[in-house]
PyMOL Python script that loads the backbone (N, CA, C, O; Angstrom):
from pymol import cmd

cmd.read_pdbstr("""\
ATOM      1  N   UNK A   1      11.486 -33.359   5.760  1.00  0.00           N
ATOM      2  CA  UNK A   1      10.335 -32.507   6.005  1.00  0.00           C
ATOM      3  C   UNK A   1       9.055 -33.238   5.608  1.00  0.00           C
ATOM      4  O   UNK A   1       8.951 -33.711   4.477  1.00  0.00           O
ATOM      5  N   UNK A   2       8.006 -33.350   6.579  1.00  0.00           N
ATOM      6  CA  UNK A   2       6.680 -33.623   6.128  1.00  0.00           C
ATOM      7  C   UNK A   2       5.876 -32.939   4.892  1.00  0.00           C
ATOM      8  O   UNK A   2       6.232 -31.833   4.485  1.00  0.00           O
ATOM      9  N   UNK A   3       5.043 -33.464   4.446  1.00  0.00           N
ATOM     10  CA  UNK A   3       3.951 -32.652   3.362  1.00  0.00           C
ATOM     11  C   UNK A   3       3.397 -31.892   4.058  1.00  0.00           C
ATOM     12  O   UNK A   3       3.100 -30.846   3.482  1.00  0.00           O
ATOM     13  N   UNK A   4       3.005 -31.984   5.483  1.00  0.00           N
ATOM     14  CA  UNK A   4       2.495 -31.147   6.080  1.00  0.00           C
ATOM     15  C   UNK A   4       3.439 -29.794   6.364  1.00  0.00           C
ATOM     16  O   UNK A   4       2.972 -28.687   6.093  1.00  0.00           O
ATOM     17  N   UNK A   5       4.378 -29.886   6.752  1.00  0.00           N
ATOM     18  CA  UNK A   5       5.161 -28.620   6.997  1.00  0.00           C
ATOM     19  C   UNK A   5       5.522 -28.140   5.465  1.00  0.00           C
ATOM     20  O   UNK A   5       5.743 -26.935   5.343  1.00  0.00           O
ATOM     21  N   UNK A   6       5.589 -28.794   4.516  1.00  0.00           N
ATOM     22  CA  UNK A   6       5.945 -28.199   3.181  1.00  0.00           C
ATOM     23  C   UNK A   6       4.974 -27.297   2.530  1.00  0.00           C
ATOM     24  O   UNK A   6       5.260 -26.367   1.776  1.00  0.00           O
ATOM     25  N   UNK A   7       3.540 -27.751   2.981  1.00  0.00           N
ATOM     26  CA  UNK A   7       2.133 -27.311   2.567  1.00  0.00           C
ATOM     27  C   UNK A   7       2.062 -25.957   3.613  1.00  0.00           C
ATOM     28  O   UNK A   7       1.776 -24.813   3.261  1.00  0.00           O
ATOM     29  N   UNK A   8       2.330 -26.310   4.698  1.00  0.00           N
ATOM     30  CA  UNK A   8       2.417 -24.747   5.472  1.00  0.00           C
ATOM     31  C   UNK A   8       3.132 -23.473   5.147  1.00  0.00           C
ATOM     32  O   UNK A   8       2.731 -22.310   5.190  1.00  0.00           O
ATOM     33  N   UNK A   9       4.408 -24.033   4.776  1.00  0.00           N
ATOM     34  CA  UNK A   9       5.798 -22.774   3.808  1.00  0.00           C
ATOM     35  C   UNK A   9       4.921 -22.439   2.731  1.00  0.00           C
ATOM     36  O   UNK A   9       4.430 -21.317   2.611  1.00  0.00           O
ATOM     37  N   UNK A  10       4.739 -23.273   2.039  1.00  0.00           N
ATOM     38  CA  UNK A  10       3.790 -22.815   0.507  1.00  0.00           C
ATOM     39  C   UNK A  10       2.970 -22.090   1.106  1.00  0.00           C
ATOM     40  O   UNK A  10       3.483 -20.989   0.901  1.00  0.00           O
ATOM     41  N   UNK A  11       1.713 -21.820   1.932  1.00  0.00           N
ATOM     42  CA  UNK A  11       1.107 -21.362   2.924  1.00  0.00           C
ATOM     43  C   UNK A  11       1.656 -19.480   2.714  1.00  0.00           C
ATOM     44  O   UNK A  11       1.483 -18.587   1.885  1.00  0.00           O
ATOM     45  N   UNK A  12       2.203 -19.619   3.718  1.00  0.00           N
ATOM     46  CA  UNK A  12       3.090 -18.666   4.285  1.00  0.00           C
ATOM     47  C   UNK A  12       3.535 -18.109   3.103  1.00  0.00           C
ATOM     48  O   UNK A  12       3.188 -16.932   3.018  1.00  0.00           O
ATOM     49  N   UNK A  13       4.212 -18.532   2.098  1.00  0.00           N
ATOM     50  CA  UNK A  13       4.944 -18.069   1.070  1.00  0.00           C
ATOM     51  C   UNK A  13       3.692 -17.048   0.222  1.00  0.00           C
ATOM     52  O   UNK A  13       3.724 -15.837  -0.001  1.00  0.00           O
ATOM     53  N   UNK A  14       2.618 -18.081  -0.127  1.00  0.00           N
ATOM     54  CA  UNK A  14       1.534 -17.305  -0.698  1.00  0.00           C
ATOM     55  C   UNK A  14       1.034 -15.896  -0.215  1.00  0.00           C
ATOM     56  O   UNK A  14       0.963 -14.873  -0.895  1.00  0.00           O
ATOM     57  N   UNK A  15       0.636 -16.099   1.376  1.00  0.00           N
ATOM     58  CA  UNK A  15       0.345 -14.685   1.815  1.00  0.00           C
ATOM     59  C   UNK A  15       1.377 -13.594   2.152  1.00  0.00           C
ATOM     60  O   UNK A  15       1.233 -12.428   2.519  1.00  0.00           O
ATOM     61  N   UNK A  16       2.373 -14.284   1.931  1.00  0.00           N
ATOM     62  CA  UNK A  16       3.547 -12.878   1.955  1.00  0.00           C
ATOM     63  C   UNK A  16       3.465 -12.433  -0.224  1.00  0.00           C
ATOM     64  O   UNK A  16       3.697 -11.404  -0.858  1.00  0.00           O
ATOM     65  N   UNK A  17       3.218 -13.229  -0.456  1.00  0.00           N
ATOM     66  CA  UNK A  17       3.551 -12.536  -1.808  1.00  0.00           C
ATOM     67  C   UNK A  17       2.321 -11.583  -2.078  1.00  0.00           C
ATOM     68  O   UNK A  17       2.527 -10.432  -2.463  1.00  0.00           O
ATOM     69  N   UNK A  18       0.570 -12.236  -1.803  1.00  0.00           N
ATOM     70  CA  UNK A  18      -0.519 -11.280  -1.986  1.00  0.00           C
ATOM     71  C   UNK A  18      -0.489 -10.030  -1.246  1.00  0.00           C
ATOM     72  O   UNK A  18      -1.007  -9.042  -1.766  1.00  0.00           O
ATOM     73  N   UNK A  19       0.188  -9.921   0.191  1.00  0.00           N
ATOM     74  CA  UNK A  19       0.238  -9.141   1.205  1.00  0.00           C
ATOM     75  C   UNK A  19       1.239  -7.453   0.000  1.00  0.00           C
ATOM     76  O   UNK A  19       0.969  -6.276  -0.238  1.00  0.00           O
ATOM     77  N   UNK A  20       2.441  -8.493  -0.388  1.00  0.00           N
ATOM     78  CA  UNK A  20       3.430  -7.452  -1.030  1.00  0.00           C
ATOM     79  C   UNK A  20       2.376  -7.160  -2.473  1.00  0.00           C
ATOM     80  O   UNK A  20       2.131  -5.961  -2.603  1.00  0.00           O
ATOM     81  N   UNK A  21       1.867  -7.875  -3.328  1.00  0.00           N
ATOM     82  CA  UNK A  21       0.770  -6.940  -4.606  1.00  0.00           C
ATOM     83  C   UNK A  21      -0.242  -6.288  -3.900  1.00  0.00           C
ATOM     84  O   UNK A  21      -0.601  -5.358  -4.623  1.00  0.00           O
ATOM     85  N   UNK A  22      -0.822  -6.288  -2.978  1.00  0.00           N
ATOM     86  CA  UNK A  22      -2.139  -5.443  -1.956  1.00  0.00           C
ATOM     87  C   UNK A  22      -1.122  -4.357  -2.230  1.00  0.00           C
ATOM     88  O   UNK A  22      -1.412  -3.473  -3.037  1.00  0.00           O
ATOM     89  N   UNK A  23       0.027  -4.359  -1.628  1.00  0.00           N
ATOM     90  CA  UNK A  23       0.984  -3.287  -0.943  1.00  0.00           C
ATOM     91  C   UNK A  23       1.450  -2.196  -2.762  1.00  0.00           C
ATOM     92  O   UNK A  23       1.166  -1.071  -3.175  1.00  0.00           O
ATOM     93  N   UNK A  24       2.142  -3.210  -3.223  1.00  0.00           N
ATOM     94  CA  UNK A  24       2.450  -2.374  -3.902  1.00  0.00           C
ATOM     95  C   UNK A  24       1.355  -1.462  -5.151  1.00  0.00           C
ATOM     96  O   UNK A  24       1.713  -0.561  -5.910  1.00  0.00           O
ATOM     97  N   UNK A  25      -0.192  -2.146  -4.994  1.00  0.00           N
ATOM     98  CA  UNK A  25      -1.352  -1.803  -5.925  1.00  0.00           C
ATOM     99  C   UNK A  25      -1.953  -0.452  -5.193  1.00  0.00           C
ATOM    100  O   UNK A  25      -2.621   0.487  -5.627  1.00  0.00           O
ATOM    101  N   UNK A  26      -1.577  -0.676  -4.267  1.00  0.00           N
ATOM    102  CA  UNK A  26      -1.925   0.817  -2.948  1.00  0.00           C
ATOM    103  C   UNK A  26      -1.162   1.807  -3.402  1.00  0.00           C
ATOM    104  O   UNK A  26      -1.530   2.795  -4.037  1.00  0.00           O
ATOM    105  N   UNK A  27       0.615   1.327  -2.836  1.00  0.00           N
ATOM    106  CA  UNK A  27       1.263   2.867  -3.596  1.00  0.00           C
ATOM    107  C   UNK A  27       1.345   3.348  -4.172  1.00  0.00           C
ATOM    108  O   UNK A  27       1.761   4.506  -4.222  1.00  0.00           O
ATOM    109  N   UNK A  28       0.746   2.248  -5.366  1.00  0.00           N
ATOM    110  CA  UNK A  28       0.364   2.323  -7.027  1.00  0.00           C
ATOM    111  C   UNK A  28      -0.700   3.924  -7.215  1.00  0.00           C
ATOM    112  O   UNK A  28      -0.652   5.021  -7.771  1.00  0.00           O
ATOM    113  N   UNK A  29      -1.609   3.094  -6.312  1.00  0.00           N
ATOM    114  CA  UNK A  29      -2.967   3.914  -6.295  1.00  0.00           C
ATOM    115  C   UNK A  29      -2.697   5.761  -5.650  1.00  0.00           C
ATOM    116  O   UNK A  29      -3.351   6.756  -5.963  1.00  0.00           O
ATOM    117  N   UNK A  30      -1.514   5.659  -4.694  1.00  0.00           N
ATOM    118  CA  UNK A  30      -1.539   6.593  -3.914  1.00  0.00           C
ATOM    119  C   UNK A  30      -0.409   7.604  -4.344  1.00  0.00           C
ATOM    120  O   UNK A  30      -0.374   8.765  -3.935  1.00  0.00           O
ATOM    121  N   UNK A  31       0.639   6.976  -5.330  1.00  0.00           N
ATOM    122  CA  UNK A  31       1.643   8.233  -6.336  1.00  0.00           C
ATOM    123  C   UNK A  31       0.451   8.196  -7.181  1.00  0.00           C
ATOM    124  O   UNK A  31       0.024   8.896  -6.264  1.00  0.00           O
ATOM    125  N   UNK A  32      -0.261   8.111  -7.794  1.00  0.00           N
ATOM    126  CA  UNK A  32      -1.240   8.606  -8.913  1.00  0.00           C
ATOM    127  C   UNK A  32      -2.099   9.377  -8.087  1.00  0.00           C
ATOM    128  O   UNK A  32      -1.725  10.499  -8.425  1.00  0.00           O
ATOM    129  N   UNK A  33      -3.065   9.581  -7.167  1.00  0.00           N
ATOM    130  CA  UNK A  33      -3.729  10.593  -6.515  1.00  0.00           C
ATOM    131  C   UNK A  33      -2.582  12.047  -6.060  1.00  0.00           C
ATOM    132  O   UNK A  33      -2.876  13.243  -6.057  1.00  0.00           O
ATOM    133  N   UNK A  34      -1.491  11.515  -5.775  1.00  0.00           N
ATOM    134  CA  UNK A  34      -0.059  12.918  -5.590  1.00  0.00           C
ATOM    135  C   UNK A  34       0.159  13.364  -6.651  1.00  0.00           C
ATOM    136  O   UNK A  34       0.257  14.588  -6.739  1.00  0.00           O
ATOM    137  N   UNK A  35       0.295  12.644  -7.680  1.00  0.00           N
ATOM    138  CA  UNK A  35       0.714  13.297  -8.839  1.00  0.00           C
ATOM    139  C   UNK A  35      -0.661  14.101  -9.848  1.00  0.00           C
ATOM    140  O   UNK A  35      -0.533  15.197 -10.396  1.00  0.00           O
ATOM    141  N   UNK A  36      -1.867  13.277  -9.895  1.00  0.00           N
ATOM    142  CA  UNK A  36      -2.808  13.589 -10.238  1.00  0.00           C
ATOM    143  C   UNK A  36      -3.281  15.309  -9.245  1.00  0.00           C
ATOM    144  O   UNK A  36      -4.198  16.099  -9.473  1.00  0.00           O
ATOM    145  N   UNK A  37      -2.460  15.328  -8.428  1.00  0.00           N
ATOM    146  CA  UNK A  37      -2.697  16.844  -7.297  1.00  0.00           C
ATOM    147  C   UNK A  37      -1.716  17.882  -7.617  1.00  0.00           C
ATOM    148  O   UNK A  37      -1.958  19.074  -7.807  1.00  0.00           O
ATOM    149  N   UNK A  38      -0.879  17.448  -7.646  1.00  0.00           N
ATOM    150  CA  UNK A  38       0.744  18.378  -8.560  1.00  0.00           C
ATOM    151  C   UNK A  38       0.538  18.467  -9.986  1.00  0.00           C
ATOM    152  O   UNK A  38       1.233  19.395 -10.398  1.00  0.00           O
ATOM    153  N   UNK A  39      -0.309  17.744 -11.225  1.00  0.00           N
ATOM    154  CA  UNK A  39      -1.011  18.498 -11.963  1.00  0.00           C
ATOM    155  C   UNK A  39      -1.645  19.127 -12.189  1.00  0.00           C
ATOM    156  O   UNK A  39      -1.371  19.959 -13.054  1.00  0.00           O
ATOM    157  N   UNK A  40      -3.139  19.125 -11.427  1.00  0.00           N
ATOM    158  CA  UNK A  40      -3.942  20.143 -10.827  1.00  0.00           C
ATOM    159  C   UNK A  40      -3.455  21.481 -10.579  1.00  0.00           C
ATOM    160  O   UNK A  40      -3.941  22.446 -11.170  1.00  0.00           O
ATOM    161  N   UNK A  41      -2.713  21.568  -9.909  1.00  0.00           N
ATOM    162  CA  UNK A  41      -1.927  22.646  -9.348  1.00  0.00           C
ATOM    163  C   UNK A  41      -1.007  23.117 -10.180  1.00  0.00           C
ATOM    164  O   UNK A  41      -0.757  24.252  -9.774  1.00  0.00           O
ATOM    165  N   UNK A  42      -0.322  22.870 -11.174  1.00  0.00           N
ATOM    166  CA  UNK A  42       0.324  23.246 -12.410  1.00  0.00           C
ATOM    167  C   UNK A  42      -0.616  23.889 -13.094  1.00  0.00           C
ATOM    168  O   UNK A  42      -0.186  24.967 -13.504  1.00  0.00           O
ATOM    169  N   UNK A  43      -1.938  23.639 -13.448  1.00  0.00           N
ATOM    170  CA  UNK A  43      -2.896  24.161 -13.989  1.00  0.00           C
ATOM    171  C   UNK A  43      -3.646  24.733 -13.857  1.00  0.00           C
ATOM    172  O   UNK A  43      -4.540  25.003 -14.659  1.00  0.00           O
ATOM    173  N   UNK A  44      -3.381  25.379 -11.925  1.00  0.00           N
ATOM    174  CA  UNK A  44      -4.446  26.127 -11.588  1.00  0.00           C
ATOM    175  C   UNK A  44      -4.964  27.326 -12.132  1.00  0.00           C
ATOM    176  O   UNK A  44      -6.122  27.742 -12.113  1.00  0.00           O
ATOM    177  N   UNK A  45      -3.363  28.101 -12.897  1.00  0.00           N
ATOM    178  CA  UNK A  45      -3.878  29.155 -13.728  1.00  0.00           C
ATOM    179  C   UNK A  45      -4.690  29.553 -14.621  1.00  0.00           C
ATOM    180  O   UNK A  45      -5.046  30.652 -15.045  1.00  0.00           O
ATOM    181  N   UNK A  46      -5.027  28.050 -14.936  1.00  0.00           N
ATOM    182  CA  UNK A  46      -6.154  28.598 -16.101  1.00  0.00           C
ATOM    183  C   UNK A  46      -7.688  28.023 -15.377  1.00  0.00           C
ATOM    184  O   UNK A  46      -8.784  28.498 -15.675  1.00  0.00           O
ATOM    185  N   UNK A  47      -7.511  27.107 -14.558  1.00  0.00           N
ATOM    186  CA  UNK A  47      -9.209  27.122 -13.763  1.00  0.00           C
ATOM    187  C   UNK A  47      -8.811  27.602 -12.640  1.00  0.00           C
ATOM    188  O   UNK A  47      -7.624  27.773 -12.362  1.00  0.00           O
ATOM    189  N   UNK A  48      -9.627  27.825 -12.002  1.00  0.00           N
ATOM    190  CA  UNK A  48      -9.431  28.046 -10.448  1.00  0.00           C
ATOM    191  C   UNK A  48      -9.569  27.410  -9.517  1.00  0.00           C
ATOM    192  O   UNK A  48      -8.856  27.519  -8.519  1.00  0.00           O
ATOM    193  N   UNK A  49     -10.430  26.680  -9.630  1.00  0.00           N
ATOM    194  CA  UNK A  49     -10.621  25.534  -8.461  1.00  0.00           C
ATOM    195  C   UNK A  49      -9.763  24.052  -8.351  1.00  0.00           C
ATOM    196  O   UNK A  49      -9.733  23.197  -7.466  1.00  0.00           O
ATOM    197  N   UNK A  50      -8.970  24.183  -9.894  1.00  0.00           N
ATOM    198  CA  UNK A  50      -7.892  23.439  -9.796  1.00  0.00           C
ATOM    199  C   UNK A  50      -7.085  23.184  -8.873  1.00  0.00           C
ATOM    200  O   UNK A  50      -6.872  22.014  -8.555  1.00  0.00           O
ATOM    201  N   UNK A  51      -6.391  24.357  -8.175  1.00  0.00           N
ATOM    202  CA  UNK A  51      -5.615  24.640  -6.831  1.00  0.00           C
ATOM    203  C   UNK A  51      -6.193  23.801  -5.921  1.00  0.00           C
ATOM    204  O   UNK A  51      -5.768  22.659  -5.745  1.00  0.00           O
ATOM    205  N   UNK A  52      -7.186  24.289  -5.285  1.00  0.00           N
ATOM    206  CA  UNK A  52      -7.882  23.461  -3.747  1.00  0.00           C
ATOM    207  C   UNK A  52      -8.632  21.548  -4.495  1.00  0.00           C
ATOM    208  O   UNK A  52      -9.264  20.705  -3.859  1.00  0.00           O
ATOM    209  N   UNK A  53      -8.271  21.516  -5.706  1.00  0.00           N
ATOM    210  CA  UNK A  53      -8.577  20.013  -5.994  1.00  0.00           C
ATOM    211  C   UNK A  53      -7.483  19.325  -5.553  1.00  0.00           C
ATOM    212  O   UNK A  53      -7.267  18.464  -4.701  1.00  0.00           O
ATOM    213  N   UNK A  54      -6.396  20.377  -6.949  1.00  0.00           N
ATOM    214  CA  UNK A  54      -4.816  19.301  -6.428  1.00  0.00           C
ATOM    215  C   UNK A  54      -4.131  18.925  -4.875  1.00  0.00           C
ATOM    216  O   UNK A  54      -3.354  18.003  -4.628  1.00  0.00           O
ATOM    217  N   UNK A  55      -4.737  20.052  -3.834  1.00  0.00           N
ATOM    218  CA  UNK A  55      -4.352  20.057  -2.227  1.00  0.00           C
ATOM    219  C   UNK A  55      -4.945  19.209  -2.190  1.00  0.00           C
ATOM    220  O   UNK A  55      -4.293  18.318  -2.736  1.00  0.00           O
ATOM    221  N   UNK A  56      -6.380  18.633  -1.692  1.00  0.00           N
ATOM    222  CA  UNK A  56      -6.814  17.793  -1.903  1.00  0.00           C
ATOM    223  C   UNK A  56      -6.385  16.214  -2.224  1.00  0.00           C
ATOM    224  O   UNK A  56      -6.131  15.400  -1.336  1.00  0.00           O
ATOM    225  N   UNK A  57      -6.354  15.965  -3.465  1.00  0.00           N
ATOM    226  CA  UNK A  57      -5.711  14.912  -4.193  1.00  0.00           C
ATOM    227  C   UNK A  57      -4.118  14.676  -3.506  1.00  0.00           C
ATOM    228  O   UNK A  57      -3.700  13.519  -3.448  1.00  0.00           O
ATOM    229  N   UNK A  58      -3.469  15.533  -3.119  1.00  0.00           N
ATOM    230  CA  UNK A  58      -2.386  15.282  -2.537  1.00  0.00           C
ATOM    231  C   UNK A  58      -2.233  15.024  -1.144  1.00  0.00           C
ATOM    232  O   UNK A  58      -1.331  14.287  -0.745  1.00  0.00           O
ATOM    233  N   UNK A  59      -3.000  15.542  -0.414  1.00  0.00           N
ATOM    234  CA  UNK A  59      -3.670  15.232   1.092  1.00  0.00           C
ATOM    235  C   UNK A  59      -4.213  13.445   1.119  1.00  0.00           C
ATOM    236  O   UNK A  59      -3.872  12.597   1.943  1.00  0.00           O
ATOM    237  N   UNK A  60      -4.841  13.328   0.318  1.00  0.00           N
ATOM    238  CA  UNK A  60      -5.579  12.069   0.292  1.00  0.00           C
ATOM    239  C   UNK A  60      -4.584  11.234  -0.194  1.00  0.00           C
ATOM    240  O   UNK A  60      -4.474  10.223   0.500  1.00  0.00           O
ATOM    241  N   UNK A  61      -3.566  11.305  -1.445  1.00  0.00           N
ATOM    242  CA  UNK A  61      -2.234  10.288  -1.708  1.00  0.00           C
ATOM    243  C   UNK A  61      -1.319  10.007  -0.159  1.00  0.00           C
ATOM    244  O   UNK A  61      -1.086   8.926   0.382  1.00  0.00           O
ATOM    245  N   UNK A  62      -0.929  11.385   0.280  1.00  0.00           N
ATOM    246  CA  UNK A  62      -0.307  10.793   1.638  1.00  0.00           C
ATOM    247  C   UNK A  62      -0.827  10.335   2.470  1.00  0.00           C
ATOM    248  O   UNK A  62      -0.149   9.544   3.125  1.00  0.00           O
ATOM    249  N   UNK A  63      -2.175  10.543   2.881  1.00  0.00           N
ATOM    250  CA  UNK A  63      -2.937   9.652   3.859  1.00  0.00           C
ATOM    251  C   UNK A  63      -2.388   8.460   3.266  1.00  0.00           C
ATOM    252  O   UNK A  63      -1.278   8.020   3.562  1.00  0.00           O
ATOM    253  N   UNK A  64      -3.158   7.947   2.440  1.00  0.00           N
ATOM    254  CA  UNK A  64      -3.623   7.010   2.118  1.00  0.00           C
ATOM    255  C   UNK A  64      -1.794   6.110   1.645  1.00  0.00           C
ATOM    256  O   UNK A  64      -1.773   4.880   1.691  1.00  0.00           O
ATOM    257  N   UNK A  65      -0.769   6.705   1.334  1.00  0.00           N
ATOM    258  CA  UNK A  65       0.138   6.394   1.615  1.00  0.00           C
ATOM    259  C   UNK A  65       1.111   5.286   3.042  1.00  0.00           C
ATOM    260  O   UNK A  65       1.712   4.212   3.092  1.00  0.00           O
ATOM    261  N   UNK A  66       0.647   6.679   4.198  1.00  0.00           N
ATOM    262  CA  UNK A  66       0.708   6.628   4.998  1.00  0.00           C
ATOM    263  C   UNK A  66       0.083   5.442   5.490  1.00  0.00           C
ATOM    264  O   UNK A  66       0.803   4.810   6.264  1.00  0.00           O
ATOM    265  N   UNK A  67      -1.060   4.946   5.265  1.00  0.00           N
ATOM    266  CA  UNK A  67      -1.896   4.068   5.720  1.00  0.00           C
ATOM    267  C   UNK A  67      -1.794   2.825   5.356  1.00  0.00           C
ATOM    268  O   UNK A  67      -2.390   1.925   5.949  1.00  0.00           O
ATOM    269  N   UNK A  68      -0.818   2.580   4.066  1.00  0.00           N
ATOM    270  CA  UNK A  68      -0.493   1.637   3.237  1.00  0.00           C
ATOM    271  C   UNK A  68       0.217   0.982   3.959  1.00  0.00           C
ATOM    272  O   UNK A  68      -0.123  -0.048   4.540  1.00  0.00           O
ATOM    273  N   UNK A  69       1.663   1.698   4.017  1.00  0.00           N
ATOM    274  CA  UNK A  69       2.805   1.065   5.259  1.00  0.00           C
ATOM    275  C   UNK A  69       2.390   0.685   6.384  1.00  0.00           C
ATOM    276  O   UNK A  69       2.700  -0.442   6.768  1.00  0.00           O
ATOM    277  N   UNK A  70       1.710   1.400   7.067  1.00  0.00           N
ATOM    278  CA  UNK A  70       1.470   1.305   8.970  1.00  0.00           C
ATOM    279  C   UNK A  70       0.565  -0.314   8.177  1.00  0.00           C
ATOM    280  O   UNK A  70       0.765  -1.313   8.867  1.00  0.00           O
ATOM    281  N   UNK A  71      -0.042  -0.490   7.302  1.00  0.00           N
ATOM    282  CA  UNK A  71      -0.575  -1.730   7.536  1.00  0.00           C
ATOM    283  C   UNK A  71       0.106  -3.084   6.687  1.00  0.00           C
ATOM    284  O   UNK A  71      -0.502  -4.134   6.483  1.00  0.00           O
ATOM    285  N   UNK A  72       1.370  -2.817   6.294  1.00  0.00           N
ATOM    286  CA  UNK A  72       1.869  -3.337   5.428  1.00  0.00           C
ATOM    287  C   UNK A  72       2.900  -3.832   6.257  1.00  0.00           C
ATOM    288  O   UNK A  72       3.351  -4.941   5.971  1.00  0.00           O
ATOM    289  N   UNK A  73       3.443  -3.118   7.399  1.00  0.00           N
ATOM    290  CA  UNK A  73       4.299  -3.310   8.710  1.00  0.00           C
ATOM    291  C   UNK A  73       3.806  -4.440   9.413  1.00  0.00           C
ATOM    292  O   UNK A  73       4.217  -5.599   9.447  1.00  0.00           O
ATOM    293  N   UNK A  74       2.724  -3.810  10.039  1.00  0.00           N
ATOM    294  CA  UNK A  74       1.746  -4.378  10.914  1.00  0.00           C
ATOM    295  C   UNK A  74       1.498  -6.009  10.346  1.00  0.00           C
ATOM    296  O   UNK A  74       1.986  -6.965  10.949  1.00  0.00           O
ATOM    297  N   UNK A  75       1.026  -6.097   9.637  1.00  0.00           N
ATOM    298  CA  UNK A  75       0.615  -7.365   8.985  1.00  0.00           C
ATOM    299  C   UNK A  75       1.764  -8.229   8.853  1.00  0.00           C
ATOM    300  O   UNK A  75       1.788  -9.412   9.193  1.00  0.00           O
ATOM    301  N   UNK A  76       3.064  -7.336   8.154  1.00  0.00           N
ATOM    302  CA  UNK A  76       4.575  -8.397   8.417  1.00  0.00           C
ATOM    303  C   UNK A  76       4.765  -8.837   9.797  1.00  0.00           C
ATOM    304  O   UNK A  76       5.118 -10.009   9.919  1.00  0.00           O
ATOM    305  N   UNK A  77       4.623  -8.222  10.751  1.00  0.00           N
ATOM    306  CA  UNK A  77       4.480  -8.725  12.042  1.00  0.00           C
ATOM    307  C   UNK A  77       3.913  -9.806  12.294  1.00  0.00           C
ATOM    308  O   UNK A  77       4.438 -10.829  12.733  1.00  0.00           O
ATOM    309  N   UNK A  78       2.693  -9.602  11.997  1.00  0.00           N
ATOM    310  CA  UNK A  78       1.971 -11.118  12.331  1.00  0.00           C
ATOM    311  C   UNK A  78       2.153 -11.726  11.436  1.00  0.00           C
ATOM    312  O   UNK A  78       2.503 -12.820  11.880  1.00  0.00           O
ATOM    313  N   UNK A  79       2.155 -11.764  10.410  1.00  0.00           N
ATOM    314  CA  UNK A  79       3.160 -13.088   9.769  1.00  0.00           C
ATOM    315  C   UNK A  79       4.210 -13.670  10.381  1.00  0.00           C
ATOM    316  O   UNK A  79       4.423 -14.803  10.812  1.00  0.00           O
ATOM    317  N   UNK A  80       4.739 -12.807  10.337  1.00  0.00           N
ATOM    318  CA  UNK A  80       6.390 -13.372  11.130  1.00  0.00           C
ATOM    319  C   UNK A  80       6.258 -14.079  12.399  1.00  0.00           C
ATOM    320  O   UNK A  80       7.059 -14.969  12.682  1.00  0.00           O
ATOM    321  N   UNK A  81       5.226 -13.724  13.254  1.00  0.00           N
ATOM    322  CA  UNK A  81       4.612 -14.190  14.287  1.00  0.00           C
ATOM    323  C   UNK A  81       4.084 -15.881  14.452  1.00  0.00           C
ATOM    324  O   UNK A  81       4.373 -16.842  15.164  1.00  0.00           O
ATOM    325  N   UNK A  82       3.017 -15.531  13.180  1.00  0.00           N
ATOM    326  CA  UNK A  82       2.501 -16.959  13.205  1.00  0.00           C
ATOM    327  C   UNK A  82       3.648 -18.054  12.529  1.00  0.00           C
ATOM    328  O   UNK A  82       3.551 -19.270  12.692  1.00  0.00           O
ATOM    329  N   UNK A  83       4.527 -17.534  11.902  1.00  0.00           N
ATOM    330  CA  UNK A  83       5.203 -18.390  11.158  1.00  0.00           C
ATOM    331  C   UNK A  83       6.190 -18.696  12.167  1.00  0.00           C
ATOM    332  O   UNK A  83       6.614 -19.851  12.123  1.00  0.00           O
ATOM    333  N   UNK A  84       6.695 -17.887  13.134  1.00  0.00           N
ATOM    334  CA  UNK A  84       7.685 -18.294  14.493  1.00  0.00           C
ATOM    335  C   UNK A  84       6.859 -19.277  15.048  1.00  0.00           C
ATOM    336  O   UNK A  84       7.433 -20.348  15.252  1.00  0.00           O
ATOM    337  N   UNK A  85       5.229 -19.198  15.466  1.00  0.00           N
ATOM    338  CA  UNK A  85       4.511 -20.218  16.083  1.00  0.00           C
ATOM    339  C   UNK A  85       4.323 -21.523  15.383  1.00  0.00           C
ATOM    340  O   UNK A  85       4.277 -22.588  15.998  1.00  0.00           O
ATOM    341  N   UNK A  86       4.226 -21.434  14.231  1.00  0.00           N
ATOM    342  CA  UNK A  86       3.899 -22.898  13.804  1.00  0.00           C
ATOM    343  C   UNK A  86       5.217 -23.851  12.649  1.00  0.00           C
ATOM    344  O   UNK A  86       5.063 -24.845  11.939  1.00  0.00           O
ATOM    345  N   UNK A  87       6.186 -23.169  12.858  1.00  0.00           N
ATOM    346  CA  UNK A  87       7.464 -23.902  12.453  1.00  0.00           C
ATOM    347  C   UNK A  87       8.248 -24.561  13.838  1.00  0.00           C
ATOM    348  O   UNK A  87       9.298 -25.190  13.712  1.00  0.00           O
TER     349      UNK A  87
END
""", "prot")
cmd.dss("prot")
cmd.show_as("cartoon", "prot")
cmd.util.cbc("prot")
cmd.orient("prot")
């Protein structure tokens, strides 16, 4: 193997590993807005506006869930892509 093709894997290797901490600092981010909403809502009894916060907060974890993967997919794709093209 060339330095050049060895320097490309290292390459490749790097942005699959930042791609997976992006990924997992998201879901990170997005069970703490769900759960931070299912406390809310445990507690609505004693405030009131607790309720329509925690819906909220839990609306916005699954978006934003949701949005994590579809681009966490997406992006493995083109990796996999460019790395079929230039090996």
């Amino acid at each position: 193997m060339s330095k050049e093709a060895i320097n490309t894997g290292l390459a490749f290797k790097r942005t699959e590993l930042a791609r997976d901490r992006t990924a997992l600092a998201m879901i990170r981010t997005s069970l703490a807005l769900i759960l931070a909403g299912v406390a809310f809502i445990g507690f609505s009894d004693k405030v009131l506006w607790f309720y329509p916060s925690g819906i909220i907060a839990i609306s916005i974890g699954l978006i934003f869930l949701f949005v994590t993967a579809k681009h966490f997919f997406k992006q493995s794709n083109e990796l996999k892509n460019l790395m079929g093209k230039s090996l």
